[in-house]
Every structure is written in C-alpha cells, then in structure tokens.
Backbone as a ProteinNet text record, in pm:
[ID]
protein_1_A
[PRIMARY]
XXXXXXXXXXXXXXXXXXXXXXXXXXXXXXXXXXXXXXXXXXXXXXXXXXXXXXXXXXXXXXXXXXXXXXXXXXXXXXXXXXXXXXXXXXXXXXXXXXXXXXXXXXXXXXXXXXXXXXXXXXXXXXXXXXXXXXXXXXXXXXXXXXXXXXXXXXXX
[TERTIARY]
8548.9	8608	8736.8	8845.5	8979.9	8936.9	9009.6	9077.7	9121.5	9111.8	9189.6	9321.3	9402.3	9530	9602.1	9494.6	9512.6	9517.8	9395.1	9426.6	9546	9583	9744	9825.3	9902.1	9944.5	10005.7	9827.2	9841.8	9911.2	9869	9888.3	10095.8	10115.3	10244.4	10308.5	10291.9	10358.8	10364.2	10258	10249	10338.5	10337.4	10430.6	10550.1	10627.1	10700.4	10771.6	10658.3	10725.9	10734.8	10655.3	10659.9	10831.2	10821.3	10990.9	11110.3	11065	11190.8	11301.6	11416.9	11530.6	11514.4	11422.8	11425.7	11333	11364.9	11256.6	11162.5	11039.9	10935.7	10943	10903.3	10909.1	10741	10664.8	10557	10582.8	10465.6	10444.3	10267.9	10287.8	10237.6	10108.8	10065.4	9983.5	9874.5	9913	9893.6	9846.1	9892.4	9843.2	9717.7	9745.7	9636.8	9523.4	9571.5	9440.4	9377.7	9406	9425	9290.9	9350.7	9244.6	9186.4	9147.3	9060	9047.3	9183.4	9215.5	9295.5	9327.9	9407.7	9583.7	9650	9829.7	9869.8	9804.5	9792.6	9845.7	9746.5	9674.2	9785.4	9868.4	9935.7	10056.9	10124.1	10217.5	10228.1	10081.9	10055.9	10079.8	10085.4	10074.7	10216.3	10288.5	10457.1	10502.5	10491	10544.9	10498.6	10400.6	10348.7	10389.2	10421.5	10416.7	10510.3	10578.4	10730.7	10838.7	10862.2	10966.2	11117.4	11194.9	11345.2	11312.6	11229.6	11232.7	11146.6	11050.1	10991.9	11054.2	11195.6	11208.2	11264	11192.4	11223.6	11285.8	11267.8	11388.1	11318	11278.3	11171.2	11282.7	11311.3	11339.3	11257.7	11234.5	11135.5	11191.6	11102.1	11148.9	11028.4	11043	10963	10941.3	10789.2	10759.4	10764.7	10647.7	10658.2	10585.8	10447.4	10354.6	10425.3	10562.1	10620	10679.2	10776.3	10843.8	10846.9	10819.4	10851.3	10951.4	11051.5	11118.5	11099.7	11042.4	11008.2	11119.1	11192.4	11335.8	11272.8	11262.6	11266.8	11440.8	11474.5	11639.4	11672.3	11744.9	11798	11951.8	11998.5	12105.4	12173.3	12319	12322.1	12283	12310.4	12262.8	12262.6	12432.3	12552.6	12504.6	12495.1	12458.5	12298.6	12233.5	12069.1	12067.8	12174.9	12129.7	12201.2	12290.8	12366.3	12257.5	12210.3	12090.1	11957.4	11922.8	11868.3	11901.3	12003.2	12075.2	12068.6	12065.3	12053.4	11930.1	11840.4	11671.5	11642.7	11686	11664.3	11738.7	11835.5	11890.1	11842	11834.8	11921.7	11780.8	11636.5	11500.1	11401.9	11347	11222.1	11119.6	11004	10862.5	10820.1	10744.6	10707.7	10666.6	10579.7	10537.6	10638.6	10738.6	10871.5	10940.5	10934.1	11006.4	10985.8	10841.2	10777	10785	10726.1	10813.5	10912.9	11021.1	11188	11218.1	11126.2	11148.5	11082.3	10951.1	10851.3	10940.3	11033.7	11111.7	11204.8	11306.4	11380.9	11360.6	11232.5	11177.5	11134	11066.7	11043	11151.5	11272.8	11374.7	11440.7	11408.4	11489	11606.2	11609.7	11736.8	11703	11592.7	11588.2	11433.7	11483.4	11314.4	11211.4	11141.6	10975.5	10982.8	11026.2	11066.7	11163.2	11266.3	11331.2	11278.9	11134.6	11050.8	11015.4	10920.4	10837.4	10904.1	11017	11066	11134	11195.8	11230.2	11082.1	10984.8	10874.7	10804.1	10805.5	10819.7	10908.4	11043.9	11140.3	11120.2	11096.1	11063.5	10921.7	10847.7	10664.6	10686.8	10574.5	10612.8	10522.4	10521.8	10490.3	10609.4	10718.4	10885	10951.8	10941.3	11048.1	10950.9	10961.9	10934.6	11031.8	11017.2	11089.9	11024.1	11029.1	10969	10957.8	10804.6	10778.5	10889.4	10943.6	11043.2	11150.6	11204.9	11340.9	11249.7	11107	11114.5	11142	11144.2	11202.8	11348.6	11414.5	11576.6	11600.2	11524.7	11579.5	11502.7	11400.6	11373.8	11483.1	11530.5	11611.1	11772.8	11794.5	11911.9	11892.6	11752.1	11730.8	11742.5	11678.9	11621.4	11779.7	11888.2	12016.5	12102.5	12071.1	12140.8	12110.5	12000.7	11956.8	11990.1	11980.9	12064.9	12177.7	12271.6	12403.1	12437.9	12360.5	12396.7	12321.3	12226.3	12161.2	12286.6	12327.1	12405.6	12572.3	12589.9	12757.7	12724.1	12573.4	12588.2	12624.1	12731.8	12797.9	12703.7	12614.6	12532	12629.5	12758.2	12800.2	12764.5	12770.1	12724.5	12838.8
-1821.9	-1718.6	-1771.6	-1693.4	-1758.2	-1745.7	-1786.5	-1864.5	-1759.1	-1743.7	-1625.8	-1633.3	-1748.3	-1759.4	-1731.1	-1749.2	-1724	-1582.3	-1460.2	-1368.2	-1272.8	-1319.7	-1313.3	-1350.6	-1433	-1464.9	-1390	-1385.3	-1256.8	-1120.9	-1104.2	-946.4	-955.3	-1008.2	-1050.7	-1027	-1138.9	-1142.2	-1021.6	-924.2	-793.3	-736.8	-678.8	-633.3	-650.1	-759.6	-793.9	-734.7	-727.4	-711.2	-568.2	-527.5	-372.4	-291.3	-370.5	-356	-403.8	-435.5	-463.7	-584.5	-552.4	-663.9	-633.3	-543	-556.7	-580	-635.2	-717.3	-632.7	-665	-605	-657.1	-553.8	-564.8	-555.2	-638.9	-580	-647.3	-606.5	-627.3	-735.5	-868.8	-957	-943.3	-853.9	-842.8	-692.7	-580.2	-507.8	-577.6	-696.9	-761.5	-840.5	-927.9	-983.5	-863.5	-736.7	-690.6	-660.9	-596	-582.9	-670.2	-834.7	-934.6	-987	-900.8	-941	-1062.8	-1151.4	-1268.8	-1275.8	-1355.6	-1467.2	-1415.5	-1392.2	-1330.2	-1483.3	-1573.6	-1750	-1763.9	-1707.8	-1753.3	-1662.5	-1565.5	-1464.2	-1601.2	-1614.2	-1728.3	-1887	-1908.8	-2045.7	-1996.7	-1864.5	-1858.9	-1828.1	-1787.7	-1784.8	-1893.6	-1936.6	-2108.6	-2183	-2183.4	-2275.2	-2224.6	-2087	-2050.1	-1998.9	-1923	-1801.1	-1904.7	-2026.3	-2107.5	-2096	-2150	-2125.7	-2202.2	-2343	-2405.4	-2386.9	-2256.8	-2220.4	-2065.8	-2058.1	-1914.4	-1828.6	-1812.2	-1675.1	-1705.1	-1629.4	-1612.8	-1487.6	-1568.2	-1491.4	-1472.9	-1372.1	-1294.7	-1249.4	-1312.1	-1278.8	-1245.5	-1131.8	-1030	-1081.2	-1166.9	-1156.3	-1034.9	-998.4	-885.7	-782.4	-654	-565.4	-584.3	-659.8	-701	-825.5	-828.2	-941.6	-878.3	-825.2	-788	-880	-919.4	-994.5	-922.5	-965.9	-973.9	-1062.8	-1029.5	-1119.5	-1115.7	-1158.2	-1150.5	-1279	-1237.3	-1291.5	-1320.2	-1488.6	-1497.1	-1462.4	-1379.6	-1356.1	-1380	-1503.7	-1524.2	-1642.6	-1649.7	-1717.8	-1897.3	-1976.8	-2128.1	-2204.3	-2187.2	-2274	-2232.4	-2113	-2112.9	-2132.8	-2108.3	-2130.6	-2318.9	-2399.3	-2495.5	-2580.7	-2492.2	-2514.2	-2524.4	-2393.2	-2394.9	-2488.1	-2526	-2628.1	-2783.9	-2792.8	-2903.7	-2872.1	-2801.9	-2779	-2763.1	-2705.4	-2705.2	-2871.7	-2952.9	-3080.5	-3192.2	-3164	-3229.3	-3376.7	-3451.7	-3609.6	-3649.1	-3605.2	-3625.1	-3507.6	-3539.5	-3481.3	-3533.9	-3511	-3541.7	-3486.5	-3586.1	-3563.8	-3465.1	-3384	-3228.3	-3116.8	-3141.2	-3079.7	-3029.6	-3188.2	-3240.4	-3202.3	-3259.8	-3184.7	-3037.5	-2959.8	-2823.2	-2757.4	-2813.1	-2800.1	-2799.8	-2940.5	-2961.5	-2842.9	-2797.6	-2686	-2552.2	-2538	-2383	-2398.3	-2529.8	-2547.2	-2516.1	-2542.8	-2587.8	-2422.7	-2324.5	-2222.5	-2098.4	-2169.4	-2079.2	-2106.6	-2207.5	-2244.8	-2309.3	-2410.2	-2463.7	-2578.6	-2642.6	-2775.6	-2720.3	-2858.3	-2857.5	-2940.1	-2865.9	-2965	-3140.6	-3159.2	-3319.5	-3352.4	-3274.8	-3308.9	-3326.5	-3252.5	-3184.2	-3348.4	-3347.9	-3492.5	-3633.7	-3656.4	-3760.1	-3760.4	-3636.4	-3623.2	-3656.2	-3635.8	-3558.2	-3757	-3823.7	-3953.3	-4037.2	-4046.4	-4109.4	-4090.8	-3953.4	-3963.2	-3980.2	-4019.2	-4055.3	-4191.3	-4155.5	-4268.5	-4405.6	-4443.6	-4507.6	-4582.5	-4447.8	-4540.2	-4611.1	-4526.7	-4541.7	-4705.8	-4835.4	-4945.8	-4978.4	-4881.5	-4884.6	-4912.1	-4936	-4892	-4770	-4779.5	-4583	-4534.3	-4531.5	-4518.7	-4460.4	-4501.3	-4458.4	-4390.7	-4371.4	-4329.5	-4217.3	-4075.6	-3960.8	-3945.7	-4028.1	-4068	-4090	-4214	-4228.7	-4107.5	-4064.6	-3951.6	-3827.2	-3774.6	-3675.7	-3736.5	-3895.6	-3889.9	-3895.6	-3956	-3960.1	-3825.6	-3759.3	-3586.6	-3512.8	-3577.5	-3479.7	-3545.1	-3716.3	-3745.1	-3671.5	-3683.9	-3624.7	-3474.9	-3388.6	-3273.1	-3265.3	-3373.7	-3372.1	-3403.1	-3505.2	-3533.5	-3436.1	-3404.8	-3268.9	-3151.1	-3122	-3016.1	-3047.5	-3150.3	-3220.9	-3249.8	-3238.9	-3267.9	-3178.2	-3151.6	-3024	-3099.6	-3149.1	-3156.5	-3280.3	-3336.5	-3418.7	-3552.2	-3660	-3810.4	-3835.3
7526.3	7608.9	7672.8	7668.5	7732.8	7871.8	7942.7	8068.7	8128.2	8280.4	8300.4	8344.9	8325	8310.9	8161.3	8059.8	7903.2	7917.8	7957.8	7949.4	8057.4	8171.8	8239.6	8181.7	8070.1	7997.6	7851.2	7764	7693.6	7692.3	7847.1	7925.2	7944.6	7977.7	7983.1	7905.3	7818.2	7667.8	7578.9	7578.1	7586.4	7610.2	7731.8	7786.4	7762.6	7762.5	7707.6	7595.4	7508.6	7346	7334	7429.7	7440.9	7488.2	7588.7	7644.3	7519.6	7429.7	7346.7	7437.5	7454.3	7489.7	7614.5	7673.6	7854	7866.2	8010.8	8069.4	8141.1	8196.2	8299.5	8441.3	8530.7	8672.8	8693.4	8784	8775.4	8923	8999.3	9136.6	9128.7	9208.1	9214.4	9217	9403.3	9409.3	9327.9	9259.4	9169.3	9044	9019.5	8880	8935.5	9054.8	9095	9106.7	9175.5	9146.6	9030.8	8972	8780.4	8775	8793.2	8742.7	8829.1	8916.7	9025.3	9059.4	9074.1	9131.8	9257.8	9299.4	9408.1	9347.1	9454.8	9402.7	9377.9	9431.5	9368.5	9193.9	9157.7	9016.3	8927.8	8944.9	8924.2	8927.9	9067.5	9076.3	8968.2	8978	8871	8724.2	8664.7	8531.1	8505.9	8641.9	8576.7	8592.7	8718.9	8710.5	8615.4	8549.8	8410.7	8261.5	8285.8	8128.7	8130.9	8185.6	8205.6	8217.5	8157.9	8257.6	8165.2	8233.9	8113.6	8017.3	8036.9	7936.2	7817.3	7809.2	7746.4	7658.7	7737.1	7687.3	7793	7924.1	7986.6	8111.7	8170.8	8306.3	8430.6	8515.7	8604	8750.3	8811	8930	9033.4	9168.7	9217.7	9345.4	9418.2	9539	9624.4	9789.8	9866.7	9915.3	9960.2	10043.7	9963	10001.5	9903.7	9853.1	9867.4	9727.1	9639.4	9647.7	9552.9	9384	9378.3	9289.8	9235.3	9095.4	8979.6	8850.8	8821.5	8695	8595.8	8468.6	8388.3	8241.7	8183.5	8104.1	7990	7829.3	7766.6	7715.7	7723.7	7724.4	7568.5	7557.7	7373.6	7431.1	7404.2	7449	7311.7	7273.5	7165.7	7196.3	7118.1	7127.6	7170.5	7187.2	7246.3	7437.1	7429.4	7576.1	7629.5	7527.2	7601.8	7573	7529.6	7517.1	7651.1	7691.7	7822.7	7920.2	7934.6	8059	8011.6	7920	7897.9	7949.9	7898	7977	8164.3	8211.9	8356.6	8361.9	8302.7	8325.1	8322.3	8202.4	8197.4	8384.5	8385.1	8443.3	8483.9	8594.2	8599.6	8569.3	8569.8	8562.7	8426.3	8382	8329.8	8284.7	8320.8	8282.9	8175.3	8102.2	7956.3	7875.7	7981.9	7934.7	7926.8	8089	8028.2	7877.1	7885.8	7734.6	7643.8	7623.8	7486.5	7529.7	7614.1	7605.1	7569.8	7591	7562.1	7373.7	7361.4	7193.2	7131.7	7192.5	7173.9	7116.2	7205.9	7223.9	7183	7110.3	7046.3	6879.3	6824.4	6782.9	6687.7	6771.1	6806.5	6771.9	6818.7	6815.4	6682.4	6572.6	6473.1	6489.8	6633.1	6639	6605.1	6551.6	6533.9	6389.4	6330.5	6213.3	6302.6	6226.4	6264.3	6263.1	6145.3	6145	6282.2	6301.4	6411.3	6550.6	6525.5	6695.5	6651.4	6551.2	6601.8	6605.8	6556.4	6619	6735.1	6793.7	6954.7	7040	7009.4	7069.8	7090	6960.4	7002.3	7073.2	7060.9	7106.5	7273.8	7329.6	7449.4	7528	7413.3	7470.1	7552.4	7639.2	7737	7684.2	7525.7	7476.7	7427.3	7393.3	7330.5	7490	7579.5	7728.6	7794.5	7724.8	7764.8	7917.4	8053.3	8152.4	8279.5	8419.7	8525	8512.8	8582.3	8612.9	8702.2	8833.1	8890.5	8836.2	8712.4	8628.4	8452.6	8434.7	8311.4	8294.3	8391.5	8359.1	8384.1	8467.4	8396.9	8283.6	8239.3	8077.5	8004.3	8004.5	7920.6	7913.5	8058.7	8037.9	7957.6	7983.4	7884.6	7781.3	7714.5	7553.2	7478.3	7552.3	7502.9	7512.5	7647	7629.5	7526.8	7475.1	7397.7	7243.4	7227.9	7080	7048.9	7167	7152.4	7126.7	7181.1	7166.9	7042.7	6989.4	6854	6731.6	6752.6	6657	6668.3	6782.5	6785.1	6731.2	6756.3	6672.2	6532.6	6504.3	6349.8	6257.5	6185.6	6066.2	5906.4	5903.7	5763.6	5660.4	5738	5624.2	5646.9	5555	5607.2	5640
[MASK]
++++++++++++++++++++++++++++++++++++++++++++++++++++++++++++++++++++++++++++++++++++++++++++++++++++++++++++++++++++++++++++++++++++++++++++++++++++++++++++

C-alpha cells in the first residue's frame, strides 16, 4: 500500500498533467483535508518532491488556508540549466545531486551512461575530503561536469 505522501504526490502530478502547460493553485489546508492529514504533511511532500531540482517551481501565499502554485518548468536548456546552477550553488548534498542528474537525465539532456558516472564521481565514496568541505567539492564536481557535457559539440 503507498504512503500517504506517495498518494499526495500521485494526486499532484495528476493534476498537473491535467492542466497541460499551466500550472495548479490549490489551497493547503483543503488538500490536507482531502487526505485527512496535518497542512504539515501537505508542506513535506512539496518541499521533497515539487523542487526546481526535480522539475517544478512552487509559489506560495501565507494566510488564506495557504495558496499554493504548483508550475511544471517547460523552459528551454540553456536556461533550466542556469537555474540549476543556482539551485546547486556554493554547497550540495548528495541526494540533491543525484536528484539534479535524475531530472537531467529525465529531460534527455544527458544519457544514462552520463547519469551513472556523474552519479559516481560525486558519491561520497569518490569526494576522499573532510566532511566540512564535501558538499563544496560536490557542488563544483557536478557544476564542472555540466559545464563540460554542455561545451561538448560531439567532435574529439
């Protein structure tokens, strides 16, 4: 049986596809009731699953129950890889990461072979560093390999 963050999730994504290129407004506590949960558990499944680095772009209204905007980004490459680079910024933690490669990955901007050697290079098995600085060097490994996946034109 799923999770009831799996089925908030589902319900979402739904919605979503239903709206075509627009996004959904739903109100926080209305969904919490829906699933007869906590307006908590509503908050944990966008902050965990709705994130830019997965794809979308969430707008949120205090008061009022809590207006939510939920925006799947259809935006071209060059720029969702911009806000990537700012989602990444001077730190990221490993799940991040592998997320990022996830939706890169996802979107056809990178091959599968490409996911799993990014997906190693930044395991905190390759980053031989102090804990202190390993999500520094992770976010420059992960912005270097973009940089160079994305400057590559296919010639040797």
């Amino acid at each position: 049986m799923a999770r009831l963050s799996d089925l908030i999730e589902i319900f979402l994504k739904e919605l979503l596809q239903e709206a075509s290129d627009r996004g959904i407004e739903i109100q926080r506590n209305e969904l919490a009731n829906y699933f007869n949960c906590a307006p908590s558990q509503i908050n944990y499944v966008l902050t965990t699953r709705f994130t830019l680095d997965k794809g979308y772009l969430i707008e949120s209204r205090r008061g009022g129950g809590g207006h939510i905007k939920i925006f799947k980004i259809n935006v071209d490459k060059n720029e969702y890889i911009r806000m990537l680079f700012e989602e990444i910024g001077e730190r990221i933690g490993k799940m991040k990461g592998t997320s990022i490669i996830d939706v890169l990955k996802e979107k056809k901007i990178i091959t599968e072979r490409e996911s799993i050697l990014m997906k190693a290079a930044i395991s905190d098995r390759s980053i031989h560093t102090p804990m202190n600085i390993k999500d520094e060097v992770r976010a420059n490994l992960l912005k270097s390999m973009m940089i160079a996946l994305f400057n590559y034109n296919g010639r040797e």
